[in-house]
N, C-alpha and C positions, 0 to 999 in steps of 0.2 A: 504493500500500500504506500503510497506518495503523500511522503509528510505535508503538503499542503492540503487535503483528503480531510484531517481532522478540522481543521480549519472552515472548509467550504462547509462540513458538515453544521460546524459550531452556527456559521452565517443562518444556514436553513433552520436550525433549532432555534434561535433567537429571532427567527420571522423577517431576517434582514433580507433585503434588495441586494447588493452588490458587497463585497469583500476589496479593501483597499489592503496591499502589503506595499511598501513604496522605503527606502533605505533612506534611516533619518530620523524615524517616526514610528509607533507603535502599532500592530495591525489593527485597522477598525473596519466597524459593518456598520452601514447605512440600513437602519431600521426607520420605519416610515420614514423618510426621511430626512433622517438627524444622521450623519457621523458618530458614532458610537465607538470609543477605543477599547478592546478586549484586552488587552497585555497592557503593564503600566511601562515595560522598559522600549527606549526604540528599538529596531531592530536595525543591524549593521548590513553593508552593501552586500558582504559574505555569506550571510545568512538569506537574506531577498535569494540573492541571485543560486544560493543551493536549492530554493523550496523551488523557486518557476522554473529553471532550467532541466530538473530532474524530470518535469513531464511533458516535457516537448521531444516529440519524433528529431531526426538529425533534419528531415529537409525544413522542418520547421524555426529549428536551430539554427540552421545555416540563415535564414533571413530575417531572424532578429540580429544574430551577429552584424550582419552586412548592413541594418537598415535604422535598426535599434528602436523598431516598431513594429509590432506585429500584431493582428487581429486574429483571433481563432475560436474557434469551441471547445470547449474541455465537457466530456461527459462523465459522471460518475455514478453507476449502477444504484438504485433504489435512494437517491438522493435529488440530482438532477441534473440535466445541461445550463453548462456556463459558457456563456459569451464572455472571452475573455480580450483583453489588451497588455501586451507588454510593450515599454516604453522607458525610455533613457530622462532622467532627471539630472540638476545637477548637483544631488546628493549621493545618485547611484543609479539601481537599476527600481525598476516600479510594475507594478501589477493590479489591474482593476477586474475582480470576477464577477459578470452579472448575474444575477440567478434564474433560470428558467425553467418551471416547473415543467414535469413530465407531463402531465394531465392538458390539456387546451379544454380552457373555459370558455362558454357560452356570454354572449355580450349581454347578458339579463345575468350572469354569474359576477361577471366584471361589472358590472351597475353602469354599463353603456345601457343610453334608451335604445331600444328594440328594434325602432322605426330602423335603423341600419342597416338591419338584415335586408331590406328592402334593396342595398345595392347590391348583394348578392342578385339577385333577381333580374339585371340588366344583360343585356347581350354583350353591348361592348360599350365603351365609352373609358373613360379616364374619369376612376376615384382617388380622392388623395387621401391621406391621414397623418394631420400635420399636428407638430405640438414638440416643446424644446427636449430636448435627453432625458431619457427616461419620466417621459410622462407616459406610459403604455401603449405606444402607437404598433409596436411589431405585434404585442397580444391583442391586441383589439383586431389588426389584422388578422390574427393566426385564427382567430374565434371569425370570422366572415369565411376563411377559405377554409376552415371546417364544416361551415355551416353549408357552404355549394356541395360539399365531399359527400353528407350526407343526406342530400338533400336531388345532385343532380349526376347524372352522370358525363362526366364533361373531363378534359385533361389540362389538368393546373401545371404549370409552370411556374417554380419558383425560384429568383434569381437573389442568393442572400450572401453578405459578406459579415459574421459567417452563418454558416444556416442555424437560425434560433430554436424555434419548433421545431421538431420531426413529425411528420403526419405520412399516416399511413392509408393506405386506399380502403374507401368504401365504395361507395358507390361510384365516385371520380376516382382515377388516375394520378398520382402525382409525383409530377419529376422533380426534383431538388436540386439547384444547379447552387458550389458554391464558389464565388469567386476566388480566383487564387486557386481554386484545385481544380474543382470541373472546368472553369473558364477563365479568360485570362481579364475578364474586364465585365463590368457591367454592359457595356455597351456594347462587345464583341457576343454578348449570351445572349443581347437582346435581341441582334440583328441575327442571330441562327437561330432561336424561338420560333420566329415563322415559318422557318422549314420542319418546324416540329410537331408542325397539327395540333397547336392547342387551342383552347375555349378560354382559358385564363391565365393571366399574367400578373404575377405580383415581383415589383423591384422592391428591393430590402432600401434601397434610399436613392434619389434622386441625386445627387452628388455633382455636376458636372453641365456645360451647357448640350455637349453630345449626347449622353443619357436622355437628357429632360426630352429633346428634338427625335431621339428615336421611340422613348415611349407615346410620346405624342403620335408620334406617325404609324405605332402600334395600332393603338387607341383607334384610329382613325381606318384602318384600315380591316377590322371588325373585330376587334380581341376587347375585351376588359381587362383592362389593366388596374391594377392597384397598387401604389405604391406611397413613399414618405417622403416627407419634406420638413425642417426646421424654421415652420412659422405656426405662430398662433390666432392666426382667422383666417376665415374664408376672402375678404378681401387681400388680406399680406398675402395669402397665398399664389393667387392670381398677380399681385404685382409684381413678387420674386421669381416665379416663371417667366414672365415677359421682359423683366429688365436684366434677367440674364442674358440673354442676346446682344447681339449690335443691334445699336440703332436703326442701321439701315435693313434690318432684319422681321424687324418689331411688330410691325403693321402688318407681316405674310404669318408671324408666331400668333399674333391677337386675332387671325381667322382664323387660322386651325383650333386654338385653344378653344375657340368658340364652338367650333362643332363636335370636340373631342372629351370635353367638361364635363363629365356626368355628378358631380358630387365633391364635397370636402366635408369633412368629419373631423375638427380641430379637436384637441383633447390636452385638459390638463388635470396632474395628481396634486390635490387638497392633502395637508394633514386633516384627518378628524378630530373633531372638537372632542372626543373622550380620548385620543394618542392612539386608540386601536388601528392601525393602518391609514391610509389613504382612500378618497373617493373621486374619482373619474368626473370631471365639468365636461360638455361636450357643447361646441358651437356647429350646427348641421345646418348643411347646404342644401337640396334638391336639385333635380338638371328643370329648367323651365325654357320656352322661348326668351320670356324677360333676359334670362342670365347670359344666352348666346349673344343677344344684340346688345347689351352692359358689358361682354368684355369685347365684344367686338368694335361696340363705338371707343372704348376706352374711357369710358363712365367707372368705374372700380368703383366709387364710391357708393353708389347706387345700389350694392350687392347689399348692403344693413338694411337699409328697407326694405330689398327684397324678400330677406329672409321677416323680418320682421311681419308683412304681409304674408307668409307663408306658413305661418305657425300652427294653422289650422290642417296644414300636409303635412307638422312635423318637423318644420324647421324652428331652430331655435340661435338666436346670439350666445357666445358666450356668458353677458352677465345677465341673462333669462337664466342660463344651468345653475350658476353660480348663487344668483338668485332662491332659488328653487332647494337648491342646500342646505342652504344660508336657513331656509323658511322649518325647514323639515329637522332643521337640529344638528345638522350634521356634521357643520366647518363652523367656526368663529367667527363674527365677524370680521374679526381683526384679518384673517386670511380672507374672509369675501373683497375685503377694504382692497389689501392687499393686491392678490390677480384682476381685480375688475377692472375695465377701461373705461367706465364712465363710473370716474371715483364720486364725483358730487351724491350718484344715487347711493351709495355704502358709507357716505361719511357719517353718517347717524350710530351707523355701527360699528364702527370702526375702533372703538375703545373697547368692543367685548372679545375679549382672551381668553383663551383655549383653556380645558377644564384640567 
């Protein structure tokens, strides 16, 4: 067994998120999350670099050496899969383990609203799920491409750096492509996807102006595509796709995005107001005509009304979820105050602190 093993296990026992060992500093777990230190003493560069290098294969080895960054998955039997990082500091060497449970929960388990599942149910178009690091954007996905698996029989493709979930076929098919092993690129798995007969597309992250241009042109070309981005609305969303391009570009991305757009589903993780875990806010989008010609005139702004008008489909803004929490007991004020964008409406509340 691989002395970091007691460690990852100790993370799952104490309910934590992610496992930090980093040289310098004492190992800690992000439990709802807070940073939690487990050991009082730090641990020495010697020490880091005997726990993470004892479980990396040689080819994996060889490109931290060479790169002094490396993404990967670490799985460990009756415990769980960890998305892992290792990473060069300048204390020493560093390691971050995320924790990924075995089980893929249901978006009514994960206290996503329901309505969601509704994008499963699209043919093709472009869904996103946007929201900063680790606010549960991969599981909220892994719970949608669950939900088609047992639901349709179709063949998913998944292109992840590194593959989070493992899902296994039910009624769908599903191929697991992971960057860096199966393929050499996001962009390179994406443009051999369509020689592979699939029904579904899901990119583990939008990364790049290549990537965003060839999912799009998935999307378009009759696949549903799902994938992620590091914004928190449905408008920033739409804006950081387009003003990724050139300019001289912009105007030919704002049609296509327009016909390609099926949905955004922004999400962020609350502390709960009793410290027991976190709860999921969620800002949801629908596909409408409105939205095609809003992003196509270049109106963005227009996209909060829309949703706003739509609430009655199931769309909801951000401080509508937040709201909604806030109402039910669930987050503090003081954190509704906090994530909310239109602070005026939460400043009432804003002084009550978490229990």
């Amino acid at each position: 067994m691989a002395k970091i093993d007691d460690y990852l296990r100790k993370t799952r026992d104490l309910a934590g998120s992610d496992l930090h060992v980093s040289a310098g500093i004492p190992p800690k777990v992000r439990i709802h999350g807070r940073l939690v230190p487990i050991e009082e003493k730090p641990w020495s560069d010697e020490r880091v670099r005997e726990l993470l290098i004892e479980v990396l294969d040689p080819r994996r080895r060889s490109i931290y050496e060479a790169r002094h960054d490396l993404d990967w998955a670490y799985a460990l039997e009756d415990v769980a899969r960890f998305r892992v990082n290792y990473h060069l500091t300048t204390r020493g060497m560093g390691g971050v383990f995320r924790l990924i449970p075995h089980e893929i929960r249901t978006v009514e388990e994960l206290g996503v609203p329901k309505v969601v599942e509704r994008f499963a149910h699209l043919r093709n178009g472009l869904v996103l799920c946007t929201g900063p690091t680790g606010s549960g954007k991969s599981t909220t996905l892994a719970a949608l491409i669950d939900y088609i698996n047992r639901n349709f029989a179709k063949h998913i493709i998944t292109i992840e750096e590194p593959i989070e979930y493992v899902h296994t076929d039910k009624r769908s098919h599903i191929s697991q492509r992971e960057v860096g092993v199966d393929a050499e690129s996001f962009a390179t798995a994406l443009r051999a996807a369509s020689r592979q007969d699939p029904d579904v597309i899901l990119v583990g992250e939008l990364r790049d102006l290549e990537t965003i241009g060839l999912a799009i042109t998935a999307a378009e070309m009759g696949y549903l595509v799902f994938a992620t981005l590091h914004t928190n609305s449905a408008a920033k969303t739409v804006d950081r796709i387009i003003d990724v391009f050139p300019e001289n570009q912009q105007n030919h991305i704002r049609v296509m995005l327009s016909q390609a757009l099926k949905g955004v589903i922004a999400q962020l993780l609350l502390r709960r107001r009793d410290g027991k875990g976190r709860v999921p806010t969620n800002e949801i989008l629908f596909p409408s005509l409105s939205l095609s010609s809003i992003i196509r005139e270049g109106t963005i702004y227009k996209i909060v009304t829309l949703i706003e008008g739509g609430r009655g489909q199931g769309m909801q803004l951000m401080d509508d979820s937040i709201m909604n929490r806030l109402k039910a007991g669930l987050i503090s004020g003081e954190s509704a105050y906090m994530f909310s964008f239109d602070k005026k409406k939460f400043a009432s509340v804003a002084h009550q602190k978490s229990a």
